[in-house]
C-alpha positions as CSV (number, residue, x, y, z in Angstrom):
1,X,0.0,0.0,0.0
2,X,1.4,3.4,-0.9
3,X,1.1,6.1,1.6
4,X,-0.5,9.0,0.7
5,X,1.2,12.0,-0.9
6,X,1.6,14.9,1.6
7,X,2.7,18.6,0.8
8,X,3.8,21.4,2.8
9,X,5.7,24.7,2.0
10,X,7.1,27.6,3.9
11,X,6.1,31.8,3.0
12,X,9.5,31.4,1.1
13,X,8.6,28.8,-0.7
14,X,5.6,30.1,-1.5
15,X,7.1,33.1,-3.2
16,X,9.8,31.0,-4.6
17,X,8.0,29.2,-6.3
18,X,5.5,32.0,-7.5
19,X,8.3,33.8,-8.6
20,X,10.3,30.8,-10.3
21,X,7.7,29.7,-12.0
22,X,4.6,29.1,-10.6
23,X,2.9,32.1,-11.9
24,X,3.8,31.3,-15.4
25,X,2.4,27.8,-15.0
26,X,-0.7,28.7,-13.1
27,X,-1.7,32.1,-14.6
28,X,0.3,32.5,-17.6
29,X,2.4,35.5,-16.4
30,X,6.0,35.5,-17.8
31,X,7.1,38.8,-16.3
32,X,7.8,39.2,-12.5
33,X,4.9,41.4,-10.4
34,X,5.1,44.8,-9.2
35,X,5.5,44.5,-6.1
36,X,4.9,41.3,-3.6
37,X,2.6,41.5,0.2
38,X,3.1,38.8,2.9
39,X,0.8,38.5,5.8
40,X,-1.2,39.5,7.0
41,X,0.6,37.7,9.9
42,X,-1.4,37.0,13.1
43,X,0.4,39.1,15.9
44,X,3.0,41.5,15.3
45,X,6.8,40.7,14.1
46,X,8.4,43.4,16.3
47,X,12.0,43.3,18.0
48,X,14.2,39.7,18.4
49,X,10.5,38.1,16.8
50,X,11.0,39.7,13.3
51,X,14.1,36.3,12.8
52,X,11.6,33.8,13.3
53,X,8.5,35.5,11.1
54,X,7.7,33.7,7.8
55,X,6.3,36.7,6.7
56,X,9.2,38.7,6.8
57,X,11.4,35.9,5.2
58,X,9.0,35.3,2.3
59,X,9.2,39.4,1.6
60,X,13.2,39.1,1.7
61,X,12.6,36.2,-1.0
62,X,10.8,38.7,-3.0
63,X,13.2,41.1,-3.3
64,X,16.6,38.4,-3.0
65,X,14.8,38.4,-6.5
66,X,14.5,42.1,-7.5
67,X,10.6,42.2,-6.5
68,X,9.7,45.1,-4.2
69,X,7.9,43.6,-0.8
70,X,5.7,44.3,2.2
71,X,5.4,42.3,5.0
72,X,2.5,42.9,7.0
73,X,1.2,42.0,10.5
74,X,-1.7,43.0,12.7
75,X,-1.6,42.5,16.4
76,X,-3.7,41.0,19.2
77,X,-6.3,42.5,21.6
78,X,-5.0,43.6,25.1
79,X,-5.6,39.7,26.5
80,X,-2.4,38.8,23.7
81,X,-4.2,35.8,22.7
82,X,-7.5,36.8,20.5
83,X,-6.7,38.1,17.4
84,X,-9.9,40.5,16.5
85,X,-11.5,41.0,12.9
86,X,-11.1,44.6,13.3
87,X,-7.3,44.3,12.9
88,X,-7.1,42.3,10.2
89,X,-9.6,45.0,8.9
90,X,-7.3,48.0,10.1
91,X,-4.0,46.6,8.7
92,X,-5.8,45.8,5.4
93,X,-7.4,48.9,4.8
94,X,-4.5,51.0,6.1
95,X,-2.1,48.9,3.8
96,X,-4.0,49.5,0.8
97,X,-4.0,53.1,1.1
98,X,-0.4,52.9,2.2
99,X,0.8,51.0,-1.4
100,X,-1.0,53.8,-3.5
101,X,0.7,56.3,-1.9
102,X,4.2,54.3,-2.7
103,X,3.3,53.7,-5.8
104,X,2.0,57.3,-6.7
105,X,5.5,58.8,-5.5
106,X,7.5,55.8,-7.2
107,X,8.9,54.2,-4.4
108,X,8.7,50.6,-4.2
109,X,11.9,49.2,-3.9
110,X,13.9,46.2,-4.0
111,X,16.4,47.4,-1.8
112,X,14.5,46.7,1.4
113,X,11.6,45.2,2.8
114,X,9.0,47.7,4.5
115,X,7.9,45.6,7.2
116,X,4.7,47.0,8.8
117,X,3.0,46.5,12.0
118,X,-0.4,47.9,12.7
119,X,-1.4,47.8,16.4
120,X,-4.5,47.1,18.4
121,X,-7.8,49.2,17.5
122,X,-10.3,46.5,18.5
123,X,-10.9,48.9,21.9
124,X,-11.9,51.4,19.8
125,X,-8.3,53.3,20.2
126,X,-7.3,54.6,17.0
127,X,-3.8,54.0,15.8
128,X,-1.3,56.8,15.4
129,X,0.3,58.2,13.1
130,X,3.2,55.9,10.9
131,X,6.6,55.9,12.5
132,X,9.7,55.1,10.7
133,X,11.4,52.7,13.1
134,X,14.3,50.1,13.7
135,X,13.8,46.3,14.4
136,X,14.8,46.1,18.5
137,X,16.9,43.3,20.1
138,X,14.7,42.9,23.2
139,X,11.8,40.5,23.1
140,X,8.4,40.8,23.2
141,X,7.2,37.3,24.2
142,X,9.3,33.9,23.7
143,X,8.5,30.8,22.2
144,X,7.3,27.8,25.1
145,X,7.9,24.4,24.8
146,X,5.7,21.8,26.7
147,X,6.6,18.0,26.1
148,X,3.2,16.2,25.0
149,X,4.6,12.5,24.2
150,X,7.9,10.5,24.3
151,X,9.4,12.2,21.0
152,X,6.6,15.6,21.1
153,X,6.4,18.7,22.0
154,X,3.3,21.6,22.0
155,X,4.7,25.0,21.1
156,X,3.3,28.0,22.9
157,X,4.1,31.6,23.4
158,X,5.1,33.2,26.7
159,X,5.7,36.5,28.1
160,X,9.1,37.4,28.3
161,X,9.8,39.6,31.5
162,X,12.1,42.5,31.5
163,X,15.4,42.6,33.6
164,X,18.3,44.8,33.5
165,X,20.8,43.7,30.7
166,X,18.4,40.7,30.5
167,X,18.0,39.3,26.5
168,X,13.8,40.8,26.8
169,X,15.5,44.4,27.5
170,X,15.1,46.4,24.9
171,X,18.3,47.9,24.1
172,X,17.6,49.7,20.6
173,X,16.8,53.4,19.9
174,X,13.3,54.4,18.0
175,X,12.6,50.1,18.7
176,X,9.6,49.2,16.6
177,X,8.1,47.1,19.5
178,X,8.2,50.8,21.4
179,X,6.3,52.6,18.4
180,X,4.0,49.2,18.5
181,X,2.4,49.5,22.2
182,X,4.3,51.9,23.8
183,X,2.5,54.5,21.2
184,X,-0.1,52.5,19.4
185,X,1.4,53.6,16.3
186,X,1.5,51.7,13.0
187,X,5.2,51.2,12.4
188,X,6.9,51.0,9.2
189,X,10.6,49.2,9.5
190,X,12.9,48.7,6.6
191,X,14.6,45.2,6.6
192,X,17.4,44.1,3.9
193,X,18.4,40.9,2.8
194,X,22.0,41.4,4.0
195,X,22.3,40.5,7.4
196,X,26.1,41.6,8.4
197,X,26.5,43.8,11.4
198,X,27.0,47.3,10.6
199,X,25.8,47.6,6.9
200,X,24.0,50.8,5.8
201,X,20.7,50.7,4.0
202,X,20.9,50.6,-0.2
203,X,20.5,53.6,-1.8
204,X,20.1,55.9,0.9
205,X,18.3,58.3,-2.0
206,X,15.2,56.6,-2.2
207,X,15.0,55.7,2.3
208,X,15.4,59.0,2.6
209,X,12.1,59.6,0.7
210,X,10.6,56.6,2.1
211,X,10.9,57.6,5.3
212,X,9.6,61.2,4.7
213,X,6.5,59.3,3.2
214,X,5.9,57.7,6.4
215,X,6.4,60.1,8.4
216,X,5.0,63.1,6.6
217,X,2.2,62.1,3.2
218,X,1.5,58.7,4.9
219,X,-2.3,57.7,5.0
220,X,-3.1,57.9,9.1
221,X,-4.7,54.4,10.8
């Protein structure tokens, strides 16, 4: 008897694939799209969580292959576990508004990911204005691991409790995870490809006008 076929793929696959021929094969397209969107993720990818987001790594993929990208995340109510419709809603609706305007001013890139985090409005807070902001070191909450059988383990998420030079401590300037709930602000991060320490953004031309976009003409939550 032959066991069933199974499939699975990560974000970067997904956009691999898309990109390295899926689209052709599926939809026809021979020419790459204009720009690619991951996410909406459930919960935010702020601080030390952005290295283990999916979302993040499939926009990298994108532009690793000269496609502009957004990777895009809404965040849970106050309770950190319900993930309420009106944020999905929020982060959709701002993020539509937020591509015109890129596109309008000719701005997509593939020099960086814009990674954007829209915070909680379920309470009926509005969000703030967009804030231009780096990816922190500190963390947020921290992945749990329970064992469940001999060889098994349940994965969970835990609040990570900040100490003084502790590895939760947020230790970077303008941290998007500040912006995030410190401000209720949507937060707009770029994020390149090339991870070596001390590297300046691409092009520092078109971030400059980026950033005045977000922080100036940018469509308010």
């Amino acid at each position: 008897m032959t066991a069933p076929e199974t499939s699975s793929a990560t974000p970067t696959d997904t956009v691999e694939l898309a990109l390295g021929g899926g689209l052709k094969a599926e939809a026809g397209r021979t020419d790459a799209p204009d720009l690619v969107l991951t996410g909406i993720d459930s919960g935010p990818d702020v601080s030390a969580q952005a290295n283990d987001s999916g979302t993040v790594g499939a926009a990298i993929a994108a532009v690793d292959e000269g496609v502009p990208a957004l990777a895009l995340s809404s965040t849970r109510d106050e309770s950190e576990v319900r993930l309420p419709r009106e944020n999905y809603r929020a982060t959709a609706g701002f993020a539509t508004r937020f591509v015109v305007g890129l596109e309008e001013r000719s701005l997509p890139t593939s020099d960086f990911v814009l990674k954007v985090d829209h915070p909680d409005v379920s309470a009926g807070h509005p969000a703030g204005a967009p804030r231009w902001t780096s990816i922190g070191h500190g963390k947020v909450v921290r992945h749990t691991y329970e064992q469940t059988g001999e060889s098994s383990f349940g994965i969970g998420l835990g609040f990570c409790e900040e100490r003084p030079a502790g590895p939760c401590t947020e230790t970077v300037r303008n941290a998007d995870a500040e912006a995030l709930y410190g401000e209720n602000r949507i937060l707009v991060a770029p994020v390149t490809a090339d991870h070596t320490w001390g590297e300046k953004l691409p092009n520092p031309g078109i971030s400059r006008k980026t950033r005045h976009y977000v922080e100036h003409e940018a469509p308010r939550g």
